[in-house]
C-alpha positions in Angstrom: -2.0 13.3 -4.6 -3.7 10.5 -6.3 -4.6 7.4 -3.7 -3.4 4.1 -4.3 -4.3 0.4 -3.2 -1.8 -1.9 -2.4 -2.2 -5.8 -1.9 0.6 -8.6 -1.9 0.2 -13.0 -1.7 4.3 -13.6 -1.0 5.4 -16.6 -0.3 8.4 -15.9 2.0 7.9 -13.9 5.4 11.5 -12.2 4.5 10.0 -10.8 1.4 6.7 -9.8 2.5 8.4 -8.0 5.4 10.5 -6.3 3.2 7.7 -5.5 0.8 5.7 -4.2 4.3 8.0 -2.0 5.4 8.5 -0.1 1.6 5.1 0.5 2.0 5.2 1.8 4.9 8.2 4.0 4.3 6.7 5.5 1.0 3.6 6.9 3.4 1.4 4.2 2.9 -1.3 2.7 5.8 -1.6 -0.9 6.7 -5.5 -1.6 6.3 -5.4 -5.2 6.5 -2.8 -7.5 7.4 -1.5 -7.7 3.3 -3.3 -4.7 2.2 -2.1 -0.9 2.2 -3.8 2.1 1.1 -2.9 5.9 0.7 -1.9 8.9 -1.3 1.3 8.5 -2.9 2.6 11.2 -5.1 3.7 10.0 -8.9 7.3 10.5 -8.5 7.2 8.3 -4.8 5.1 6.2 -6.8 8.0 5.5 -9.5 10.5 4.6 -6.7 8.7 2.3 -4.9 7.3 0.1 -8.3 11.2 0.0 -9.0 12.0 -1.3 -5.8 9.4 -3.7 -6.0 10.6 -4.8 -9.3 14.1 -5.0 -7.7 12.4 -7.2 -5.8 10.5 -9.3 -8.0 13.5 -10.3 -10.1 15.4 -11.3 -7.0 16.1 -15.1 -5.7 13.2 -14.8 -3.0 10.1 -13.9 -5.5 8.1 -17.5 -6.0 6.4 -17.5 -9.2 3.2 -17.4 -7.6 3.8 -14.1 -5.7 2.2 -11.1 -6.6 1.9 -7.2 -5.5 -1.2 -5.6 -6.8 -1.3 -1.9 -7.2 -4.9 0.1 -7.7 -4.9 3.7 -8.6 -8.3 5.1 -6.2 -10.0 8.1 -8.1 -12.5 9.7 -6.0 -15.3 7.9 -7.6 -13.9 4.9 -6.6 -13.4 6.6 -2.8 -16.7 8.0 -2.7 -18.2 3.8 -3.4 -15.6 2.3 -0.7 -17.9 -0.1 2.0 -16.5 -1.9 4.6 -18.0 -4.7 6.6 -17.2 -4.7 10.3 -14.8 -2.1 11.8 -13.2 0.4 9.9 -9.4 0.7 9.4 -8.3 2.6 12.9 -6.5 5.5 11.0 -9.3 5.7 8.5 -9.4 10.1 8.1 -5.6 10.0 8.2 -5.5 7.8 5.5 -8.3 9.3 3.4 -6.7 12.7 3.7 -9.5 13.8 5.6 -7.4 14.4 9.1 -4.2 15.7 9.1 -2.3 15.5 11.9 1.1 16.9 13.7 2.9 15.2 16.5 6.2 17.2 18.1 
């Protein structure tokens, strides 16, 4: 599955929540407090840009706001640096790690 990059600037904590927790729900890792990252197959991929365009025509969207979304190939992976600490779940989210809780 193809990895994807995620960033939002929302104006209103309801939406941004909202927006969050999609995310999160479609598989996707909080690397930064706006920013999500992961591996997202296409038809997941489909869903969610619908619900976020749900979203964006609704009465909360500002017309400022705005949800980036960055398709990762591996060159792009390969060149990732990051200053300071690395995202805790960094493997898992790379596909790297794989792991199974009971």
């Amino acid at each position: 599955m193809p990895m994807h990059l995620f960033s939002y600037d929302i104006e209103s904590d309801a939406l941004r929540v909202k927006i969050a927790k999609l995310l999160i729900q479609a598989g996707l890792y909080r690397i930064q407090y706006s920013v999500f990252m992961g591996s997202i197959s296409a038809p997941a991929l489909a869903r969610l840009k619908k619900k976020l365009s749900q979203l964006e025509r609704g009465e909360r969207w500002a017309a400022h706001d705005s949800v980036m979304i960055l398709p990762l190939h591996q060159y792009s992976e390969d060149y990732i640096e990051f200053l300071g600490a690395f995202p805790d779940r960094w493997p898992e989210i790379t596909g790297k790690i794989h792991t199974l809780i009971l």
